[in-house]
C-alpha positions as CSV (number, residue, x, y, z in Angstrom):
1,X,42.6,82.6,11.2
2,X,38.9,81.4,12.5
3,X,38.7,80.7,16.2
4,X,38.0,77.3,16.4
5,X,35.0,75.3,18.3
6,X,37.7,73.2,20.0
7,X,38.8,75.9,22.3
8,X,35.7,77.2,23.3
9,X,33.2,74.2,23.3
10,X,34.4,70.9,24.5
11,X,35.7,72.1,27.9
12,X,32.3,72.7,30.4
13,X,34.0,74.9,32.0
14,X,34.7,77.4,28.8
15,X,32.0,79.6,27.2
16,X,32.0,81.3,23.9
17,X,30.6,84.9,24.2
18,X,28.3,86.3,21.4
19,X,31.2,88.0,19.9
20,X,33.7,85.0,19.1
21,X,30.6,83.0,18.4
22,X,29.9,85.0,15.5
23,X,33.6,84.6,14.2
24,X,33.2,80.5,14.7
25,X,32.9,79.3,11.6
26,X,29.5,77.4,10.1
27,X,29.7,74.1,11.3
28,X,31.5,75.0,14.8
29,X,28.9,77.6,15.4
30,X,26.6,74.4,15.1
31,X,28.8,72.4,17.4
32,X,28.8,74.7,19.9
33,X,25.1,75.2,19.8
34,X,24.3,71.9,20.6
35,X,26.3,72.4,23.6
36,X,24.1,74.9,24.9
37,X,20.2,75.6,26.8
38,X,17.5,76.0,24.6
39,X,16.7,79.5,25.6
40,X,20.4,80.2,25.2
41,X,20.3,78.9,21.9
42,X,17.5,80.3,20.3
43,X,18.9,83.7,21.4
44,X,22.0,83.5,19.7
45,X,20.4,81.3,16.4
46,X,18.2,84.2,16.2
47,X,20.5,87.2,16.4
48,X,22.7,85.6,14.2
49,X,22.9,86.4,10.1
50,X,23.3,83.3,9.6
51,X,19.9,82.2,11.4
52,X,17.9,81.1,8.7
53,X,20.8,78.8,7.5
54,X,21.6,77.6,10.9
55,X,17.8,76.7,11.0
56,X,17.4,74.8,8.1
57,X,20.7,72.9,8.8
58,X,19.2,71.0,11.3
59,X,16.9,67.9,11.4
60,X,13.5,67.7,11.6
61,X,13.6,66.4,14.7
62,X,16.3,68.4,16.0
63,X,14.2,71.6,15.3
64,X,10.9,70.1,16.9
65,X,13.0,69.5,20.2
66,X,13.9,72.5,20.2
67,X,10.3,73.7,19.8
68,X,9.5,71.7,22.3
69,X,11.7,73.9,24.7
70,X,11.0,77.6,23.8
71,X,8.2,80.0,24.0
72,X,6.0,79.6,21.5
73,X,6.9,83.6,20.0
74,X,10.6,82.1,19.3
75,X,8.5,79.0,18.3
76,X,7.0,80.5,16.0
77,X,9.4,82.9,14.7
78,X,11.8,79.6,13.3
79,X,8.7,78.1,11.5
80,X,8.8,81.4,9.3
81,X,12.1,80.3,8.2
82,X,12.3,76.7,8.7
83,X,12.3,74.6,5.4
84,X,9.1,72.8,4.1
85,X,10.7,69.4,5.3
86,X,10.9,70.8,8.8
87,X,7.7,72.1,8.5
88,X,5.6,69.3,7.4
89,X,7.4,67.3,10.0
90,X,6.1,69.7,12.8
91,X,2.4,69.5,11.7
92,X,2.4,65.7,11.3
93,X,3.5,66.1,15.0
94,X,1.0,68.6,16.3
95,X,-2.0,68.4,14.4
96,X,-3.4,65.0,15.4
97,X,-4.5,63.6,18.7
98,X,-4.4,59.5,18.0
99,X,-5.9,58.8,14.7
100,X,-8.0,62.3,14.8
101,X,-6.9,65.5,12.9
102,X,-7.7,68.6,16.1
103,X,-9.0,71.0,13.7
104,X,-8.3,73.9,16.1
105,X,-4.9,73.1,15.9
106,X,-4.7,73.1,12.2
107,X,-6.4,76.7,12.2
108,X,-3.6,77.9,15.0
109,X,-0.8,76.6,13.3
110,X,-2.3,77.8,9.6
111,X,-2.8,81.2,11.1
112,X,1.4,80.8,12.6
113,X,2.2,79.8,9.0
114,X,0.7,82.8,7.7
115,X,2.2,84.9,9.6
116,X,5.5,84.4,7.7
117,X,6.6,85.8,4.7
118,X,5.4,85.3,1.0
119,X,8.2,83.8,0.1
120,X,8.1,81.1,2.6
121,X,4.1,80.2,2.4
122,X,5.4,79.8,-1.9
123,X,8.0,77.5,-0.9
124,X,5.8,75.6,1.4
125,X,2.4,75.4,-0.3
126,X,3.4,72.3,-2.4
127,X,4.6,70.1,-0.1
128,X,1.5,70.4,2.0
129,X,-0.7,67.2,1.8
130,X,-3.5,67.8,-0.5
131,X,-5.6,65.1,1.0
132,X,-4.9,66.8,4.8
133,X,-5.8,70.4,3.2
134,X,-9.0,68.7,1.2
135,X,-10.3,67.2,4.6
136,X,-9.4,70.1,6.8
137,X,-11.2,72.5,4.3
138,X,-14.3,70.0,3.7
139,X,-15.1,70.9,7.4
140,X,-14.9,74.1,7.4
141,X,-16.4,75.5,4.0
142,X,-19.2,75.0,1.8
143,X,-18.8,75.1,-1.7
144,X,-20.4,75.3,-5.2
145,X,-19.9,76.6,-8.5
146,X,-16.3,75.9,-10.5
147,X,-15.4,76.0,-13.8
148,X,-18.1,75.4,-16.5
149,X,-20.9,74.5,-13.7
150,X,-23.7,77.4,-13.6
151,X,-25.2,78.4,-10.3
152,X,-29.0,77.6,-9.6
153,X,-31.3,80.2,-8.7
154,X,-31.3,78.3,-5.0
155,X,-27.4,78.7,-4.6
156,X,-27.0,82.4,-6.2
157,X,-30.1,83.4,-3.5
158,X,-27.8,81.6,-0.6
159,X,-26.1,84.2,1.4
160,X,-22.6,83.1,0.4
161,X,-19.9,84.5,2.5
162,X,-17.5,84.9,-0.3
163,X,-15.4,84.2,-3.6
164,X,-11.9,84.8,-4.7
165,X,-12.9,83.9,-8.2
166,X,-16.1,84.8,-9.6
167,X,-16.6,81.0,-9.8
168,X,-16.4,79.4,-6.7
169,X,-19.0,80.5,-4.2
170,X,-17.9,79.7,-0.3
171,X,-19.4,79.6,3.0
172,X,-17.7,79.2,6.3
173,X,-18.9,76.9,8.5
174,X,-16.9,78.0,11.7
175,X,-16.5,82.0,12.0
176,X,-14.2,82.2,14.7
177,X,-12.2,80.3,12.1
178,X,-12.9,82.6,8.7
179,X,-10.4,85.3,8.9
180,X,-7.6,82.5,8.8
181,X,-8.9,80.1,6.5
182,X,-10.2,83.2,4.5
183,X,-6.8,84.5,4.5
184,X,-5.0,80.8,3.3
185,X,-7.5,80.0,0.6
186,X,-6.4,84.2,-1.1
187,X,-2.6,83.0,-0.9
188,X,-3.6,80.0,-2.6
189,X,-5.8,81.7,-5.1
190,X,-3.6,84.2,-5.9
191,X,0.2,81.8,-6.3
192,X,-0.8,78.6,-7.3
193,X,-4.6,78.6,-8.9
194,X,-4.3,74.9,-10.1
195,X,-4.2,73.6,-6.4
196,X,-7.2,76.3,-5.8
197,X,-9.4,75.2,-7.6
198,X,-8.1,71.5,-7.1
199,X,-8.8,71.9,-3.5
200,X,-12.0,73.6,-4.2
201,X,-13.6,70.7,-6.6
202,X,-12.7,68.1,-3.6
203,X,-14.5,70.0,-0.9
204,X,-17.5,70.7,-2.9
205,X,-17.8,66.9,-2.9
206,X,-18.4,64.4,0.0
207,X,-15.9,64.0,2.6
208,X,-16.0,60.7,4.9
209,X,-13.5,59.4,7.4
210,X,-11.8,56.8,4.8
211,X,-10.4,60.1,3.9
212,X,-9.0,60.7,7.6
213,X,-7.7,57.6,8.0
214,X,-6.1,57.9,4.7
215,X,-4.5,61.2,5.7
216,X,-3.3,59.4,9.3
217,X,-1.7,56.6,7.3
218,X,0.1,59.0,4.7
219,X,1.1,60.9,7.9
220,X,2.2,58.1,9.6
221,X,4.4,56.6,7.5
222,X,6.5,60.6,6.7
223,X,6.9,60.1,10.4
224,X,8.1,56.4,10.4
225,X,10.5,58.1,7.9
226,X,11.8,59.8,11.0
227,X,11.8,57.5,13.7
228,X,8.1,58.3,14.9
229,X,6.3,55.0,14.7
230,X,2.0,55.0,14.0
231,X,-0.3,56.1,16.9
232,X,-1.8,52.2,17.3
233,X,2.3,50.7,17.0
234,X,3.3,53.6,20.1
235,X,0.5,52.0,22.1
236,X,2.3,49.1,22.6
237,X,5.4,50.4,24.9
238,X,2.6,49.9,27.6
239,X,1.6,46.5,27.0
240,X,1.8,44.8,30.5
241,X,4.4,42.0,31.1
242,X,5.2,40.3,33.9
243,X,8.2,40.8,36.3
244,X,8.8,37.5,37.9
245,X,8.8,35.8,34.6
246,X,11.0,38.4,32.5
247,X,14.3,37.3,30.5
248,X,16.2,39.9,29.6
249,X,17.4,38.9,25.9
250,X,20.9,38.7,24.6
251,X,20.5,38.9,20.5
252,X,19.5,42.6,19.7
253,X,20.4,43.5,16.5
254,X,19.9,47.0,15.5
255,X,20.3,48.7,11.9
256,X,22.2,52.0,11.6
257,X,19.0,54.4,10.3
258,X,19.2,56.7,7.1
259,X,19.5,60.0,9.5
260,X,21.5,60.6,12.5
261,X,19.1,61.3,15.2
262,X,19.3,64.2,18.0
263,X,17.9,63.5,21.3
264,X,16.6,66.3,23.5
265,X,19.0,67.6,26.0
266,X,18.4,65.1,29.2
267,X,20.5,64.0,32.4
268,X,23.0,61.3,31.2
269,X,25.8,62.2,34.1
270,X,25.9,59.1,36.2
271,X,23.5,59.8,39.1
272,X,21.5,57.0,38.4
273,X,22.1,53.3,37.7
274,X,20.5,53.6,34.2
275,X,23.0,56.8,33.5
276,X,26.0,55.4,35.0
277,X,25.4,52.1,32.6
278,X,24.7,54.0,29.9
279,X,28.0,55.9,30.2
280,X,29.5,51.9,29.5
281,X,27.8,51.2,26.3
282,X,27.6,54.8,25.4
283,X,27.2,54.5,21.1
284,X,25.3,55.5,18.1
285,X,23.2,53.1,17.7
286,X,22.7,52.9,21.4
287,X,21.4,56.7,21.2
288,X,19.2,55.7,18.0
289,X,17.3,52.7,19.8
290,X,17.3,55.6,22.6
291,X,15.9,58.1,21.0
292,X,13.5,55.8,18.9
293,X,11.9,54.8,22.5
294,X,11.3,58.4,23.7
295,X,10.0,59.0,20.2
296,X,7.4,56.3,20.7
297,X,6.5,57.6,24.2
298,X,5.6,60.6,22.6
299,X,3.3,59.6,20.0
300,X,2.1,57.5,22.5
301,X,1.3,60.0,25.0
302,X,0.1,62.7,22.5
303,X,2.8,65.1,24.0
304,X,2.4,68.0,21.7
305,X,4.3,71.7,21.9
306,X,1.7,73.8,23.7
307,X,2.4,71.3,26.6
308,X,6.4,71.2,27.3
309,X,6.0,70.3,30.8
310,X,4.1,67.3,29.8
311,X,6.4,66.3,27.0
312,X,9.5,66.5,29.8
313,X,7.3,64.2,32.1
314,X,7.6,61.7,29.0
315,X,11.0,62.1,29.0
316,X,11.6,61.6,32.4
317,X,9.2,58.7,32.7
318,X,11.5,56.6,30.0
319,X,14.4,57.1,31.9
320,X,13.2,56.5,34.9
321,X,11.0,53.0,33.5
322,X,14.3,52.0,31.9
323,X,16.1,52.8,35.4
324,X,13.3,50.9,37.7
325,X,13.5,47.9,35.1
326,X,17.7,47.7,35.2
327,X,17.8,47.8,39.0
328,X,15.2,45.5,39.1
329,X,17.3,42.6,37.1
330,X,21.3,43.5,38.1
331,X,21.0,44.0,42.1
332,X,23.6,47.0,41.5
333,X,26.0,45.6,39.0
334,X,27.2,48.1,36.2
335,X,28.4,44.6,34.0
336,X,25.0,42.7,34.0
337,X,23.5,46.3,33.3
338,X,25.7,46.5,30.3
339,X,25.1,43.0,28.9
340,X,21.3,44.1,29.5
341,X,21.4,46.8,27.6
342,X,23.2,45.5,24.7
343,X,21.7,42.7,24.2
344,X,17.8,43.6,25.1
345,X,15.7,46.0,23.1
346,X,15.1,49.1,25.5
347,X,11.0,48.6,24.3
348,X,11.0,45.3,26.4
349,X,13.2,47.1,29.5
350,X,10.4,50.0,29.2
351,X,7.7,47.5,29.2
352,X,9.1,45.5,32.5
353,X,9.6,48.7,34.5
354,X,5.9,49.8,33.6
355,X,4.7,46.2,35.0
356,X,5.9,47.1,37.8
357,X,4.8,50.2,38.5
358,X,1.8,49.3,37.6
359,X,1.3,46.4,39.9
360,X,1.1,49.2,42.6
361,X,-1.6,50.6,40.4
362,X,-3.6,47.8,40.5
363,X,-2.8,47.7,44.7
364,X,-3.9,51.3,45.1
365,X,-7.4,50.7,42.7
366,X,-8.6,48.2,45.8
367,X,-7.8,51.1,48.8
368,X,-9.4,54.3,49.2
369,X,-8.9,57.1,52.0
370,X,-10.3,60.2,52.8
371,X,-7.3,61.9,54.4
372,X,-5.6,64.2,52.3
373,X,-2.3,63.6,52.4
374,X,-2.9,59.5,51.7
375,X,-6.0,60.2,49.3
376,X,-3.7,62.3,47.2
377,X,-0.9,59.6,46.9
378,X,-3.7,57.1,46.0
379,X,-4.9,59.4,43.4
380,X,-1.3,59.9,41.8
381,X,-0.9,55.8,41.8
382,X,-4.7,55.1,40.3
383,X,-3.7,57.3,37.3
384,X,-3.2,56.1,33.6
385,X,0.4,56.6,34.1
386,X,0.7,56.0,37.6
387,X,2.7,58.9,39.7
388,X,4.8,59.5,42.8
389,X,3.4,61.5,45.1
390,X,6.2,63.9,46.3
391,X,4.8,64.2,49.9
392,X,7.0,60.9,50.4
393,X,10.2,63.2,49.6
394,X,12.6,64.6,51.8
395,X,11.1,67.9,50.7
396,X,7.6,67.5,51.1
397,X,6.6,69.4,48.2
398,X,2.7,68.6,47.7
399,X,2.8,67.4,44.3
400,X,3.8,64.5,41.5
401,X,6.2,63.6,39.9
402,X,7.3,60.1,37.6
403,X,8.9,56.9,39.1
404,X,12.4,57.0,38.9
405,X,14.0,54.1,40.9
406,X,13.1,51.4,42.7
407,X,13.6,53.0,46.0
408,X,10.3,54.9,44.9
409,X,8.7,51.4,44.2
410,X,9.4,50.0,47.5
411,X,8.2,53.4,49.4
412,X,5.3,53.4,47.6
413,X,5.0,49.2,48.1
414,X,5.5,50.1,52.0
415,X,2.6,52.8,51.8
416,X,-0.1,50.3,50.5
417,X,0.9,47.7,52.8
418,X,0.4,49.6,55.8
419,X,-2.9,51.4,54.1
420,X,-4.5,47.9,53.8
421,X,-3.4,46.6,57.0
């Protein structure tokens, strides 16, 4: 009889070693790997014969937080196994910065996809985004030549840089870049020669930035799909509101999505007041409008893989906005926290404990100090996203870090007031 997940997973204080995991059947090995640490996980997902199953089982966004939490070797070794729905999903999320395409980062994760196998780059090639591949490629090739067109004397004596046809003629813009673009466009040539020359026929004509914009709206709304709203939508999470007139509502209504979501392995264990509320109206649509919120802050914030502490500081700062903005309105009590969280849209609660962090922002913008220890707390509070400077600490530790409560407001409140005066 299969050991099952029950007696080895839902206790804390049990662990599964490698060898009973591997008797666990499918879905318990799955269970049980959502109980563990990323690098813990990835180690046993990818020792596993099951690993590319285990992989593709999961969601889109399940994978891409656990992306988010490995080196960027693992990283990369589940892209060359994850399915093309995962895959598409991780370059909507990396390859733009706003409503710009980084075309650096489409060449890095081209040459990551390219590493894989055969197989996978066949399986993959047709759900890429034509329009995406026909902008990225208009900027970094020149073309002529195709079917039935003949070459002019000018463009045969051009010192072409290559041709994986005998009829399109191809110059590289950007060398650094040529190997891997070089590289793609043979794949593409040789296993699907349709979409070759398709692509090639759209670059050798104009490319403008309707056809970006086109691209970030087709994008945007595979990621709405997901629970990723649109850059300009994301924006709005910091839209300034003010405290002493705030109302917390009392009619949310939320939807059950299409998807289950997965959120990223974060502290939920009572410490705080937001946690200890949470643990009251603990549900699944709860998590969803949860996870929807740190979803935004990340598109909002442009967190991308290559920067996990940054994508934790996102993290951190919607717990602790939704903390500051709790205590803020219930004094300390868990009931009115409850009824505030039920019947408010966690957006609004984000929005309310930003105002007030950044009303010391707009304090500190007013003071200035040359001493290091106070010019470096100003500095932290004049940023963007204003930060706590972790000199005030018990520790000392010269540093930042996000807001968490409103202990940290009214430290921070304290500082300014004796600054000024």
């Amino acid at each position: 009889m299969e050991q099952s997940i029950s007696t080895v997973a839902t206790d804390n204080r049990l662990q599964c070693n490698e060898e009973e995991y591997y008797k666990l059947p499918f879905e318990d090995k799955r269970a049980y790997l959502a109980s563990l640490p990323p690098t813990d996980k990835i180690e046993l997902i990818l020792n596993d014969p099951e690993a590319k199953k285990l992989i593709r089982a999961m969601l889109p966004q399940e994978l891409y937080w656990l992306f988010k939490e490995i080196d960027v070797a693992d990283a990369m070794e589940l892209l060359g196994v994850a399915n093309p729905r995962q895959c598409v999903f991780i370059l909507d999320m990396e390859l733009w910065r706003g409503w710009a395409l980084e075309e650096d980062k489409a060449v890095e994760y081209l040459g990551y996809i390219l590493k894989g196998s055969d197989e996978h780059f066949i399986e993959l090639l047709p759900h890429l985004d034509f329009n995406l591949l026909s902008l990225f490629l208009g900027r970094e090739l020149i073309v002529t030549g195709g079917v039935g067109d003949l070459n002019t004397d000018e463009e045969r004596q051009t010192d072409w840089d290559h041709t994986f046809d005998d009829l399109f003629l191809i110059k590289f813009k950007n060398q650094k870049h040529a190997q891997i673009i070089g590289s793609f466009l043979e794949l593409v040539c040789r296993y699907d020669n349709r979409l070759y020359v398709a692509l090639m026929e759209s670059v050798s004509g104009e490319i403008d930035t309707e056809s970006e914009e086109e691209c970030y709206h087709l994008k945007s709304g595979r990621l709405a799909d997901l629970g990723f709203p649109p850059y300009d939508e994301a924006l709005e999470i910091y839209s300034r509101i003010n405290p002493e007139t705030f109302i917390p509502g009392c009619d949310k209504v939320l939807i059950q999505s299409a998807e289950s979501t997965s959120l990223p392995r974060t502290v939920v264990a009572g410490n705080t007041f937001l946690e200890q509320v949470i643990l009251l109206v603990d549900s699944d649509l709860f998590r969803m409008e949860l996870n929807y919120l740190i979803n935004t802050a990340l598109v909002a914030d442009q967190a991308h893989l290559a920067d996990t502490d940054y994508m934790r500081a996102v993290v951190e700062r919607v717990y602790g906005y939704l903390n500051i903005a709790l205590e803020y309105l219930c004094n300390g009590d868990q009931g009115k926290g409850a009824e505030i969280l039920t019947g408010e849209h966690l957006k609004r609660l984000f929005q309310l404990g930003f105002s007030i962090v950044l009303g010391l922002k707009l304090r500190a913008d007013r003071l200035s100090d040359e001493t290091y220890a106070t010019g470096k707390a100003l500095s932290g509070l004049k940023s963007a996203r204003p930060l706590y400077y972790r000199g005030f600490d018990s520790d000392g530790i010269d540093g930042y870090r996000e807001f968490r409560d409103l202990e940290d407001i009214q430290r921070m409140s304290d500082f300014l007031t004796e600054l000024k005066g």
